[in-house]
C-alpha positions in Angstrom: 2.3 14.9 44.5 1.0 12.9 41.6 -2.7 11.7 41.2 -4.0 8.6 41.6 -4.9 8.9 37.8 -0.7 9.6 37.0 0.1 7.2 38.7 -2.1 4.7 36.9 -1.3 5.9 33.5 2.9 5.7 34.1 2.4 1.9 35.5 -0.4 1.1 33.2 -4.2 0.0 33.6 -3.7 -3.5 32.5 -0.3 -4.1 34.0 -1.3 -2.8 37.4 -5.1 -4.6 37.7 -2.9 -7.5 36.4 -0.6 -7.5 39.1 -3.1 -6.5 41.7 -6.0 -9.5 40.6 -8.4 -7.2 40.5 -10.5 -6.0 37.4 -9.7 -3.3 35.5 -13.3 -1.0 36.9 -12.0 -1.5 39.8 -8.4 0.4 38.9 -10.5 3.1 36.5 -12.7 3.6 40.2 -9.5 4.6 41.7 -8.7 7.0 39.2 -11.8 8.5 39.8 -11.8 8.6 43.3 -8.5 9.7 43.6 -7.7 7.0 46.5 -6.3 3.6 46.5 -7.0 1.0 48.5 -5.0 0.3 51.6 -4.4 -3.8 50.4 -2.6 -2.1 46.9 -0.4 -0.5 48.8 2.4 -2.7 48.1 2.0 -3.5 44.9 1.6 0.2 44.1 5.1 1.0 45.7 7.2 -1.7 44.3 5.5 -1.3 40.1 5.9 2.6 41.2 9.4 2.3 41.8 10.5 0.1 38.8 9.5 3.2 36.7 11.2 6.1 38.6 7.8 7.7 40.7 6.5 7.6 43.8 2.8 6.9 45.2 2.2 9.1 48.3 0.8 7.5 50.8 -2.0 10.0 51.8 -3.2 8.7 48.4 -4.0 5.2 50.1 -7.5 4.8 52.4 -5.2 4.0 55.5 -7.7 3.6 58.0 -7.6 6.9 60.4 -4.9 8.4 58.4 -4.4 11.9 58.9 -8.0 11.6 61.4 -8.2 12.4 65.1 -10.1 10.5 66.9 -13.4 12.0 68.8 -11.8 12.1 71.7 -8.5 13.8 70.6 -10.2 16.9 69.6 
């Protein structure tokens, strides 16, 4: 699975804060954090697969993702 850094270095740092209207601390934030935001999901996928690679999507902050709730344990 790539990193969220990969990923933003194969689309590009300009190119995807371009296409996401968002400034470019907030894409170098997300290659820091390793995560995503949920809302760039879409975005991500579609400039992802014009160049040939895929963004998991446990690399997303999905709300509960991969979580149990409390009363599930």
């Amino acid at each position: 699975m790539k990193t969220t850094k990969q990923i933003i270095l194969e689309i590009g740092s300009a190119k995807l804060s371009k296409h996401l209207g968002v400034l470019p601390t907030a894409v170098s934030n997300a290659a820091v954090s390793n995560v995503f935001p949920s809302s760039w999901y879409a975005v991500i996928q579609d400039l992802s697969k014009s160049k040939g690679i895929t963004a998991d999507k446990k690399l997303f902050n999905f709300k509960g993702a991969g979580k149990k709730l409390q009363h599930e344990k």
